[in-house]
N, C-alpha and C positions, 0 to 999 in steps of 0.2 A: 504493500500500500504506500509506504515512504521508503524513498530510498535518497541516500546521500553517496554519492560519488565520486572521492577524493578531492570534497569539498575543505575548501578553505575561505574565511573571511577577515580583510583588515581595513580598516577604517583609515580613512586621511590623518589622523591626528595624531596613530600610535605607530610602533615600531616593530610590532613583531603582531603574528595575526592573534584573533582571538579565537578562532579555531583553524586548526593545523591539520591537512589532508584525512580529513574525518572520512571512512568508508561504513554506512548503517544500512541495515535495513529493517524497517519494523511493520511486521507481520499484520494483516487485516486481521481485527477482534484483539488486539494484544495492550495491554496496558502497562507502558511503558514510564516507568519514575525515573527523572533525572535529575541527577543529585551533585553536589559540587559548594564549596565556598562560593561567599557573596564575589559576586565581580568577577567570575570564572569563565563568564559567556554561557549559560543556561537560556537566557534571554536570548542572544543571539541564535542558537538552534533552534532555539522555540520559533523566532521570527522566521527564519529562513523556510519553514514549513509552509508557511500559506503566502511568503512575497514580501512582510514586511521588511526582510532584510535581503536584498538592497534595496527595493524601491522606496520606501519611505522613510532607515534609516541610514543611507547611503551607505559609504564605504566599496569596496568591491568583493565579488563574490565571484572564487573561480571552483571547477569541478561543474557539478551537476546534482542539482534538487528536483525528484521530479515526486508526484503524490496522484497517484491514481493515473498515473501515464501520463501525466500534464508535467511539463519543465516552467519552475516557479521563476525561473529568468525571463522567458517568453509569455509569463503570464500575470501580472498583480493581481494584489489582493481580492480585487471585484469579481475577477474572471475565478478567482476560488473560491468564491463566498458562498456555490452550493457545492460542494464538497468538505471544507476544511473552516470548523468555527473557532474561533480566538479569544481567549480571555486573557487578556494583560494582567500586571501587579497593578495598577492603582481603575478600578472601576471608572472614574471619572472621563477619563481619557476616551473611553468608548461609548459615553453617553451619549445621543442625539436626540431626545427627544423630551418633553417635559415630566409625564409620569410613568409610573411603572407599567400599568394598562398599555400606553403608547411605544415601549421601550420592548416589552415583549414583543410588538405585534409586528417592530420595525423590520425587523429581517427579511422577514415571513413579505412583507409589504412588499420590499426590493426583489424578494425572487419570484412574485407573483404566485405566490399561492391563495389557493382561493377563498373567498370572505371564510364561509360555512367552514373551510377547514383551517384556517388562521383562528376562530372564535374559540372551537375546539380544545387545540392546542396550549393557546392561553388563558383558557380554564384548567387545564390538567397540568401546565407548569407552575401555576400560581397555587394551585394544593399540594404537588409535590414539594416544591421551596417554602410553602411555609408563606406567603404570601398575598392570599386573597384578602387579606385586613389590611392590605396595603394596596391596592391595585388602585387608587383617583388619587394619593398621595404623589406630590412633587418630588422629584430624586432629591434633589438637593437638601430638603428635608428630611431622609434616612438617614440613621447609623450608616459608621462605615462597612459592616459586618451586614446590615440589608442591601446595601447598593453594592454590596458582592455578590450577593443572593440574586441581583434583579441581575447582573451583569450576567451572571453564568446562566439563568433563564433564557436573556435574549438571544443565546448561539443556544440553548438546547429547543426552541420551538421551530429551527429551522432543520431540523433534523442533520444534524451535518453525519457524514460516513465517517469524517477526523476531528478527535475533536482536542483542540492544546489550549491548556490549562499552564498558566504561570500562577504561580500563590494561590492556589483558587480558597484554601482556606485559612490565609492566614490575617483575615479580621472577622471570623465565624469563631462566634460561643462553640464549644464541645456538642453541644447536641446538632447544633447548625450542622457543624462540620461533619459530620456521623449521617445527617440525611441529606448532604451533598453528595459526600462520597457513594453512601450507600446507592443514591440515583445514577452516578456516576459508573458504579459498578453494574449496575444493573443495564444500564445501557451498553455495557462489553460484553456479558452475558447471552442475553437475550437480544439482541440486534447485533451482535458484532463490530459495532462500534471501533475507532481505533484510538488511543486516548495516548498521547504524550504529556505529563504531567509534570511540573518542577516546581516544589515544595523542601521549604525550610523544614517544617515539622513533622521529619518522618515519622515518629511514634503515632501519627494520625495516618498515617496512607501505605506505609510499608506492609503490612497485612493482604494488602488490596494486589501488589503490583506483581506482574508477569516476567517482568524485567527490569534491570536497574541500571541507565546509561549513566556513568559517572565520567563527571571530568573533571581532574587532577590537577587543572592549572594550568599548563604548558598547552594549551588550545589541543590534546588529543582528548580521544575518549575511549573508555573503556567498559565493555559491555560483557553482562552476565546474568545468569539466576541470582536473586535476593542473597540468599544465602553465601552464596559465594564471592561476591562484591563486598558485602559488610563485614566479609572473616577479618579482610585488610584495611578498610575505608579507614577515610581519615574523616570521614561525620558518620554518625551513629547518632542511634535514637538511644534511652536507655536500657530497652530489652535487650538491644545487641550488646551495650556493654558490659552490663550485668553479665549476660551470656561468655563473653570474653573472659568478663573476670571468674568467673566460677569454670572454666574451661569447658561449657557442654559442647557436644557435638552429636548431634547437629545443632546447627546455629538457631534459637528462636527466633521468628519476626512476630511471635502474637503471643499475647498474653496468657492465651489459653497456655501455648507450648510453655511456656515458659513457667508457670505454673506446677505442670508436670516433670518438669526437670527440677525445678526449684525442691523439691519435697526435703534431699537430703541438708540442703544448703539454711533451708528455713530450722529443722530442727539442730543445727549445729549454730545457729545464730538466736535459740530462743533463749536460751541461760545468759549471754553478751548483753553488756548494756548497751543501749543505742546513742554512739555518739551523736553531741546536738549538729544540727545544720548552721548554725547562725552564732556569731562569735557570742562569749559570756557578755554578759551584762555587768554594770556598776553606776552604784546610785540612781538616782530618783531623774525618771525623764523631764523635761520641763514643759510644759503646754507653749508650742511655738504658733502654729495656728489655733482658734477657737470657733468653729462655724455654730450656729445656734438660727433654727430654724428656717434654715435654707430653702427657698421656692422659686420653681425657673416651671415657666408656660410658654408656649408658641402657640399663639391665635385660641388662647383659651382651651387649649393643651396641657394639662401637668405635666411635666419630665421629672421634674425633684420636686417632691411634697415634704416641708417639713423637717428637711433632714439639718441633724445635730452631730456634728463632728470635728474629735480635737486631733489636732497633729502634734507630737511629742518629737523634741530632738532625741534624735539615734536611731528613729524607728521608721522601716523600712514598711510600708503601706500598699499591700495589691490588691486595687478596686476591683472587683470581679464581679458577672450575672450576664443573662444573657444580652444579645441587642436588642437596643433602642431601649434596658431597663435604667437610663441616666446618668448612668457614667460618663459619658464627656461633658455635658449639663454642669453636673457638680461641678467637676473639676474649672471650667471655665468662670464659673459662679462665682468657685473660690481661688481664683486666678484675681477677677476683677475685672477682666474682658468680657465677661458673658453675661448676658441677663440674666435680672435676678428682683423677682417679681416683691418678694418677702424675704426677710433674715438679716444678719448680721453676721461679719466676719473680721474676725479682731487678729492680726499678725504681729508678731513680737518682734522688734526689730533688731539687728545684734548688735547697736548702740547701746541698746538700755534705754532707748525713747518708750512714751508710752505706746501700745498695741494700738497700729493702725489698716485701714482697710482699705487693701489692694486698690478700691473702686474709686476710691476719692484722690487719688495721687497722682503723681507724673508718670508718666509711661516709664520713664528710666528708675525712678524709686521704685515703684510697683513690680520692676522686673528684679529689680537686687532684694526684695521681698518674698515676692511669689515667681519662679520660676514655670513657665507652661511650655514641653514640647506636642505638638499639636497630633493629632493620626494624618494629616496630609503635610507631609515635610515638606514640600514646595512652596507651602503659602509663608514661609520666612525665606527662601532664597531666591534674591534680588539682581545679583551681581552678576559679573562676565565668566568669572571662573574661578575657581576652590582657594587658590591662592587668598583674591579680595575678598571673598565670606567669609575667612580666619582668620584675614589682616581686621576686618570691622570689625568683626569678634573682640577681640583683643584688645583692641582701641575704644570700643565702646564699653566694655568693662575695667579696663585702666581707668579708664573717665569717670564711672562709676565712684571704683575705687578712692578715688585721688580725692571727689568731695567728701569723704570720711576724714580725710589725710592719714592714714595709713597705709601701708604696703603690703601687700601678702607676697610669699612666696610657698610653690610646692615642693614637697617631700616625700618620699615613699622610702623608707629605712629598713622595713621590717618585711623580711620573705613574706609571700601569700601561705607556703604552704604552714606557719608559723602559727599557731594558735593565737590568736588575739583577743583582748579586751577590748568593748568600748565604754568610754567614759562617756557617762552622760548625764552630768550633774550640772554643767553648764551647757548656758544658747549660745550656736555659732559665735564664735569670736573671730574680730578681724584679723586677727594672725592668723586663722585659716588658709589654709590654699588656695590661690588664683592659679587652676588651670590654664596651661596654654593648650589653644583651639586643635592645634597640630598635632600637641601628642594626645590629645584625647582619640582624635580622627585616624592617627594612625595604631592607637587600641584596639580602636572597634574595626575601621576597614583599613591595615595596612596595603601601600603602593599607588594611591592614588594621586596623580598629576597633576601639580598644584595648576597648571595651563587648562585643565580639563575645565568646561563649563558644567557648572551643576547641574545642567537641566539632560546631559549626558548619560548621568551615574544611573545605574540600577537605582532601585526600590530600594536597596536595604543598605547603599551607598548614599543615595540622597539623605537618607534616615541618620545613619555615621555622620555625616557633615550637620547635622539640623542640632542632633544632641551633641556635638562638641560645640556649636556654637552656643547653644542654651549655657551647658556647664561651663563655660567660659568665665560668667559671672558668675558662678558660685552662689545663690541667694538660698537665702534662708530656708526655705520652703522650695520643693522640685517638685513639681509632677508634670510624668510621664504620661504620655496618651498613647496608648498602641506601642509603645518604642519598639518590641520587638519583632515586630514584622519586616521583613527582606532581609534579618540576621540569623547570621547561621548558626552553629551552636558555640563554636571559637568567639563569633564575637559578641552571643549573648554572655560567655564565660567570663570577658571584659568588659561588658557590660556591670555584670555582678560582681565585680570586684570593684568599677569603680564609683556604683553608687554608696556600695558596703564601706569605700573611704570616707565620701561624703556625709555619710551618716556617723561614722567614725569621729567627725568633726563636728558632731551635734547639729546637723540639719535633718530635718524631718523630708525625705520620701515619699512619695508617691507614685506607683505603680500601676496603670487602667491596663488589665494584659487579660488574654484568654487563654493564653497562656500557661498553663498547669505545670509544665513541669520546670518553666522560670522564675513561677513561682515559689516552689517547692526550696529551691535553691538561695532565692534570693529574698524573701520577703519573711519579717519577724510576724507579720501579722493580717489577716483575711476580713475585707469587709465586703461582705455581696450584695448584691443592690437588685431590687427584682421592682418592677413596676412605681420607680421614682424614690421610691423608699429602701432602705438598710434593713435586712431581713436576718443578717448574721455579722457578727463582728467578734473576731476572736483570735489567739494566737494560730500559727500558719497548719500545724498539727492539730491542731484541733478540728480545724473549721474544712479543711480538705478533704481530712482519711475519714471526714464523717460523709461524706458525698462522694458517691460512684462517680459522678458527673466530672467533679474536681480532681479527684486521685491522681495523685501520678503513677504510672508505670509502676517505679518498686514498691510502689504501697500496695497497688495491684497484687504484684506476684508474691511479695513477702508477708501479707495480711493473715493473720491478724497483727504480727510485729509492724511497729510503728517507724519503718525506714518510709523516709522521703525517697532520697538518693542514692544512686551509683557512691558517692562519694562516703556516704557512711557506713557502707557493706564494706568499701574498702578498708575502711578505718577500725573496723569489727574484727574482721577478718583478713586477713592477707593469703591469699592461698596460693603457696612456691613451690606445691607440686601437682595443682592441676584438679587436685581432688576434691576443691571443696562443694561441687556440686554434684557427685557421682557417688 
């Protein structure tokens, strides 16, 4: 069905291609996962399947792409638009129409199918996704997690034969994602469908896949059964490394297997106490934010009813539930950028001024107060290229800075792998760290060219450049929206180490993720939000391994024992001859 023929792509701007004499072919009905660090060219494969690479994001493309006997050189995107449907990383991009009704029906409209069976169609994809309570709503008015849902709608009512998927679930709540996939699967199944798919969060789709094209970086690729790809990968979900680490073979990719291999590993881990996930604790948190009855409406709307919530410095915060239950509302709310119908929010400043609130301030205070990385990282990048995003970074928080009259500088003394304390008996202090923009960005995506224009980068690159420029300033208060979508698990691992400083430093956290098993890792404390309102609020163990929905992976297979992570099994257990799961 797709065949690539010692294809190669390189772009004007770079030096070496970003894919290297690639030879594939991928079987009709086969559901193919492609896997890779951010900035690998996942995207670019992806594109090259239906024309968007080269026709619309230039570069040149040598060898031969051809999909259902059509050569994607001689043909664009239009000419494949009944054969081969595309869902990008960021929903927006492929919008054209105003609501969801009109947005399913678009495709369908261009390839002239007809009324009676267009009507059909977009009734039976609007009950599969989850969507008929949404079908006369505006796009622009969903979650990011529904306008994902409407996006992968509008390629499934066209019935495509191929169908490629970039991130498709990575702004879907867990159940979302579970009746994507599972429609997703079912379309391999039962139609033979051919589905190319490239996802950050294997623990969600590894189960599913037929095949796994990974690419290593060096623009080759490398194809295999699941199993045999993950024995070596350099990303893993945590089934596979668990698996690694307890040495099963065969390799688990599902919970179930892994379950059944686990039997002896769990009863050699039940006596072991469970090291913690989240460094010790010391002293009394201090209340940095105070939210008290918080209310956000849209055209007589509730999104957030009423909600009450304090942020302590040190503490690490992952707003969690499903879409459209308020999560970015609040957060905006208690930003001071977003409407906010009713309440009060009081911020502690690290002067020692009295608590003031985000809303009433200057932009440049309110941001050395309350820091917001937003779910669309493009709407802060302005500039020509990555270079001037970090130089303004820098400069605007120097500037910050300077009206305190004090200077920060960073430090990092003390190994990660080192058990640590955090003190948290004091509010940020201006001797805190002022990150530079640079090395945050080359944390989270090393290699990227400072010449490169932002609007260039992958998803999960644009993302790396948005929150090095947020942490730049360093403010009191961080919260994250989405951050970790288009990051892979290396740089959600840098991720987690460097909010874990931040909070280290007595700033209060904020975390809005779907996230479970970055959660698992990264967060002291779970608040879930279900229809505007906070329905659970509790430390991170608690509030997870009590919900199938939340678990992660090794709570999954190690349950009833209370492992989060890979990392604490390892900490438990070291097994240096193989055996500890046999």
């Amino acid at each position: 069905m797709i065949v690539f023929d010692d294809v190669s792509v390189l772009y004007d701007d770079t030096a070496e291609p970003v894919l290297r004499g690639v030879d594939l072919t991928v079987e009709e009905g086969e559901l193919c996962l492609v896997v890779g660090h951010t900035g690998v060219g996942k995207s670019t494969l992806l594109g090259a399947v239906n024309g968007l690479v080269p026709h619309f994001t230039g570069g040149t493309l040598y060898g031969r792409v051809t999909v259902d006997g059509r050569d994607t050189a001689a043909h664009p995107p239009r000419e494949l638009a009944d054969v081969v449907g595309f869902v990008g990383q960021d929903p927006l991009d492929g919008f054209v129409t105003d609501t969801v009704e009109e947005e399913l029906a678009y495709a369908m409209e261009q390839l002239a199918v007809p009324p009676a069976v267009m009507r059909k169609r977009v009734e039976e994809t609007l009950d599969l996704l989850g969507l008929a309570d949404l079908r006369h709503r505006a796009l622009y008015e969903l979650s990011g997690g529904q306008q994902q849902r409407v996006a992968i709608g509008s390629v499934l009512t066209a019935h495509p034969r191929v169908l490629v998927l970039d991130e498709p679930t990575s702004a879907l709540d867990p159940t979302a994602a579970e009746e994507v996939l599972s429609a997703v699967t079912r379309l391999v199944h039962d139609l033979g469908v051919t589905v190319l798919l490239a996802e950050h969060r294997l623990e969600r789709v590894l189960q599913y896949a037929d095949r796994v094209i990974q690419l290593p970086g060096d623009g080759t690729v490398v194809t295999g059964p699941p199993a045999q790809v993950f024995r070596t990968s350099s990303v893993a979900p945590p089934v596979v490394e668990l698996g690694r680490l307890a040495g099963w073979d065969p390799l688990p990719l599902s919970i179930r297997d892994a379950r059944r291999a686990a039997v002896a590993l769990r009863t050699r881990l039940a006596d072991a106490p469970v090291p913690p996930v989240r460094p010790a604790t010391e002293g009394e948190r201090p209340v940095l934010l105070d939210a008290r009855g918080v209310t956000v409406t849209y055209h007589g709307v509730p999104a957030v009813c009423e909600v009450d919530l304090k942020l302590r410095g040190g503490e690490i915060t992952a707003l969690m539930g499903r879409n459209g239950s308020g999560k970015s509302s609040l957060l905006w709310a208690l930003q001071g950028s977003g409407p906010r119908r009713a309440g009060t929010v009081a911020v502690t400043s690290a002067d020692g001024t009295e608590p003031a609130d985000p809303k009433s301030l200057s932009a440049a205070r309110a941001r050395r107060l309350v820091g917001l990385v937003p779910q669309t990282p493009t709407d802060l990048l302005y500039l020509e290229s990555v270079k001037q995003e970090l130089a303004q970074a820098d400069h605007e928080s120097a500037a910050v800075a300077s009206t305190d009259g004090k200077s920060r500088t960073w430090t990092r003394n003390q190994p990660r792998n080192q058990p640590r304390t955090r003190p948290r008996s004091q509010p940020p202090t201006q001797a805190a760290a002022q990150l530079s923009a640079r090395v945050v960005l080359d944390r989270l995506a090393p290699g990227i060219d400072d010449a490169t224009h932002p609007r260039d980068l992958s998803e999960g690159q644009k993302l790396a450049l948005v929150l090095a420029i947020q942490l730049a300033a360093t403010p009191g208060v961080l919260l994250l929206d989405e951050p970790t979508r288009g990051l892979d698990y290396r740089a959600k691992s840098e991720l987690t180490h460097i909010v874990d400083d931040l909070a280290a430093e007595g700033r209060a956290v904020v975390i809005s993720t779907h996230d479970v098993e970055f959660v698992a890792r990264a967060a002291d404390r779970v608040v879930v939000m279900a229809e505007g309102d906070i329905v659970a609020d509790g430390p991170t163990t608690e509030v997870i391994v009590a919900s199938p929905v939340f678990a992660p992976q090794v709570a999954k297979i190690l349950a009833p024992l209370s492992y989060l992570t890979v990392d604490q099994v390892t900490a438990a257990v070291l097994p240096s001859d193989g055996e500890a799961g046999r």
